[in-house]
C-alpha positions in Angstrom: -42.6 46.0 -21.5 -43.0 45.9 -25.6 -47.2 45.6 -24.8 -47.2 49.0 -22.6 -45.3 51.1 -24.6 -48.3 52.4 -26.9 -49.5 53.4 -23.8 -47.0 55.0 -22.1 -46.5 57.1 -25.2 -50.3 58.2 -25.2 -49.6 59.2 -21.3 -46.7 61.1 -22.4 -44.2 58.7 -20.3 -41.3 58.4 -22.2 -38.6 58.2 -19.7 -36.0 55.9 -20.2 -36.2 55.8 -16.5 -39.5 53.4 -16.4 -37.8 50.5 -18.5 -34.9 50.0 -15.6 -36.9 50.2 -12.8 -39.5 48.2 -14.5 -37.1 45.5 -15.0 -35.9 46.1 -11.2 -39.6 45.3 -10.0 -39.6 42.1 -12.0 -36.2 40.9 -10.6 -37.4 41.3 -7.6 -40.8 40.0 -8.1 -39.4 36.6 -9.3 -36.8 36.9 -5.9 -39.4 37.1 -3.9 -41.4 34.2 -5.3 -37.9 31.5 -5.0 -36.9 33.5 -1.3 -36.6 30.4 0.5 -35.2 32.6 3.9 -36.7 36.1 5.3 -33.4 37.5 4.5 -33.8 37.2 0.6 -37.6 37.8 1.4 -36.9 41.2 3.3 -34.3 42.1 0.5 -37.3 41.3 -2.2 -39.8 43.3 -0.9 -37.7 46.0 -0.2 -36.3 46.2 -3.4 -40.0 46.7 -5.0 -40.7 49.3 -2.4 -38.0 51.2 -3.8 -39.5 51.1 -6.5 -42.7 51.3 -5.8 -41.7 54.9 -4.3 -40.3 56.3 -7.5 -43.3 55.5 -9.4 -45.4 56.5 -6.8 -43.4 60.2 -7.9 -42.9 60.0 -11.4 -44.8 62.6 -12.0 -42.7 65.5 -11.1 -44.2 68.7 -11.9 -47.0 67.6 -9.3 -47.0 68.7 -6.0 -49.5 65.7 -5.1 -47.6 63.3 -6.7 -44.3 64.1 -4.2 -46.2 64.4 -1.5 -47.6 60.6 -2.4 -44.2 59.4 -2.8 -42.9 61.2 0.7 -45.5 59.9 2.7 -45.1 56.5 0.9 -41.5 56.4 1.8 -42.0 57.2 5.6 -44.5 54.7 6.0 -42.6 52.2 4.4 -39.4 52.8 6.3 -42.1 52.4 9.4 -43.4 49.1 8.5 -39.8 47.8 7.3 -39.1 48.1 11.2 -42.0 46.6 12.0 -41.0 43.2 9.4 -37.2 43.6 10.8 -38.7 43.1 14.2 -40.7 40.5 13.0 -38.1 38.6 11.6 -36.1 39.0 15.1 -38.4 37.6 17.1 -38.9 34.6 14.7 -34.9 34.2 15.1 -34.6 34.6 18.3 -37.9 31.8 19.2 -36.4 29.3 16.5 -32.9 30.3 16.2 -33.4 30.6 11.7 -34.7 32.2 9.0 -34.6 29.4 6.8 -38.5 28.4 5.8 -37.8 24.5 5.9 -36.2 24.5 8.8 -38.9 27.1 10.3 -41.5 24.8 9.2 -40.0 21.3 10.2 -40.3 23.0 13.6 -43.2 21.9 16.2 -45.3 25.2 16.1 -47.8 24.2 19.3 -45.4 24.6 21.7 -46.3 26.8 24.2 -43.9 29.4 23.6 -46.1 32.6 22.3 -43.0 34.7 20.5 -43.3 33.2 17.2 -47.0 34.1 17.2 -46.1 37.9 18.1 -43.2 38.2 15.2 -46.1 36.1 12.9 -48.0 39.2 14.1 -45.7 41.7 13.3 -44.3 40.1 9.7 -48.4 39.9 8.7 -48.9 43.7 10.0 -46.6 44.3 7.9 -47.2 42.3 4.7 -50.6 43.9 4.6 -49.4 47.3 4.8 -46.7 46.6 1.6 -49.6 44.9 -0.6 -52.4 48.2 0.3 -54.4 45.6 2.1 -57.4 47.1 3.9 -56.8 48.3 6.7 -53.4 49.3 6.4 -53.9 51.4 3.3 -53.4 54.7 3.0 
């Protein structure tokens, strides 16, 4: 935070705004990284989008800049479902969210719902990270 702020001073950012939510994305950064259960993963990654959005808008005497952060927002909200779902069909197969206990579990049974909420929770993992093609 003490490195950028020579250049968020030359770009005219001096909100007190970026520090918190700055340290808000790093909380949940290093959450994400020790998230030993898709609950506290879902929570992680949904605490950075959040983020994510406001920055995405920080600008706000731009019209393009809201319209980034709307359009951001809705398709985040979309894809959340799509992990929530995800996540369901992984409990529902298995009967946890843990990881251990998830991956002390025989995966080559023949049983084909863990693959679709695998599916779903990498849909939409690539859509939170901007991978190709699921950016926008």
């Amino acid at each position: 935070m003490f490195s950028s702020k020579d250049f968020l001073i030359a770009r005219n950012v001096t909100k007190f705004e970026y520090d918190i939510l700055f340290l808000f994305f790093a909380i949940s950064s290093i959450s994400l990284c020790f998230a030993d259960d898709f609950l506290i993963f879902y929570l992680a990654i949904e605490i950075q989008s959040l983020v994510l959005y406001v920055f995405a808008t920080f600008n706000r005497n731009s019209e393009y800049s809201t319209e980034a952060g709307l359009k951001y927002f809705v398709f985040g909200g979309i894809i959340s479902c799509f992990l929530i779902f995800g996540i369901s069909i992984i409990y529902l197969t298995f009967g946890s969210t843990n990881f251990e206990v998830l991956f002390s579990l025989n995966f080559l049974n023949d049983d084909y719902f863990w693959f679709c909420g695998f599916i779903f929770i990498l849909i939409a993992l690539f859509f939170k990270v901007g991978a190709a093609p699921f950016h926008s």
